[in-house]
N, C-alpha and C positions, 0 to 999 in steps of 0.2 A: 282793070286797075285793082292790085291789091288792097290788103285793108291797110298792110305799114306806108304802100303811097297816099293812102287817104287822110293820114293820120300825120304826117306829115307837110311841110311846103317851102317851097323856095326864095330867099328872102336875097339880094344882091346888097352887101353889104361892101360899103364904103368909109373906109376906115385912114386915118394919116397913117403913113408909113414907118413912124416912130412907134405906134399902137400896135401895128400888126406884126414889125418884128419883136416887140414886148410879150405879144401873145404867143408867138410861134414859139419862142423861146422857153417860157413857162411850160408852155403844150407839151414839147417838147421831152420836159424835163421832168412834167409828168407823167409822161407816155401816154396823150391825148391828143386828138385831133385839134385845130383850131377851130373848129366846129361844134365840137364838144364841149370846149371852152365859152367859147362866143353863149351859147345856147345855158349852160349853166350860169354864166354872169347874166344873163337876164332872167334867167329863173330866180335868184338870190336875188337882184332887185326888184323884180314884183313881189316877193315873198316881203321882203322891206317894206316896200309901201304898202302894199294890204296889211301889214302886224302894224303900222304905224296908222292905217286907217280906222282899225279895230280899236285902239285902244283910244284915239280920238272921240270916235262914237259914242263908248263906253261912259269917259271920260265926262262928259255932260251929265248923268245923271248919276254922279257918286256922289257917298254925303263924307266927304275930309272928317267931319266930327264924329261919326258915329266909327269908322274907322281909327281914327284915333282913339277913343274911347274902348274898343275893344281892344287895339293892343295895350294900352294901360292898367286894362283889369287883371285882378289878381286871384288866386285860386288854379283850377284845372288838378289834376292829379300827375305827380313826375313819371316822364317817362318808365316804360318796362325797363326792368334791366337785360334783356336780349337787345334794345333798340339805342342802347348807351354804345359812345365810340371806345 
C-alpha cells in the first residue's frame, strides 16, 4: 500500500439527484472533479463548526465590561504616517 492510499479512503456517498447534478455542474464549471467538490464542502463545514466551537469555548470566560472598557479609552499615540491610507 502506498502512503497517498493510506492517507486516503472510500466513502459511497448518496446523494438526491437534484444535489449531484447541482454539484456536477458547479464541478464542472470549475474544472473540478465532483470529488473534489464533495471533499472540500465538508472541509468548509468542519472548518465552520470547530471556528464556531472555538469561539463558544472562549466565549464563557470573556469579561463584556473590561472589554468595553478598553475600547472606550482614550489616549494611544496616532498612527505612523507610512501606516495612514
Amino acid at each position: 500500500m502506498t502512503r497517498k492510499q493510506r492517507q486516503t479512503s472510500i466513502y459511497p456517498l448518496r446523494l438526491p439527484a437534484s444535489l449531484k447534478m447541482a454539484v456536477r455542474e458547479i464541478s464542472r464549471e470549475d474544472g473540478t472533479s465532483i470529488n473534489q467538490f464533495v471533499a472540500t464542502a465538508v472541509a468548509e463545514k468542519i472548518a465552520a463548526l470547530r471556528t464556531a466551537e472555538f469561539f463558544a469555548e472562549r466565549s464563557d470566560g470573556a469579561d463584556i465590561e473590561a472589554a468595553r472598557r478598553l475600547l472606550r479609552r482614550s489616549g494611544g499615540k496616532p498612527p505612523h504616517p507610512e501606516d495612514r491610507r
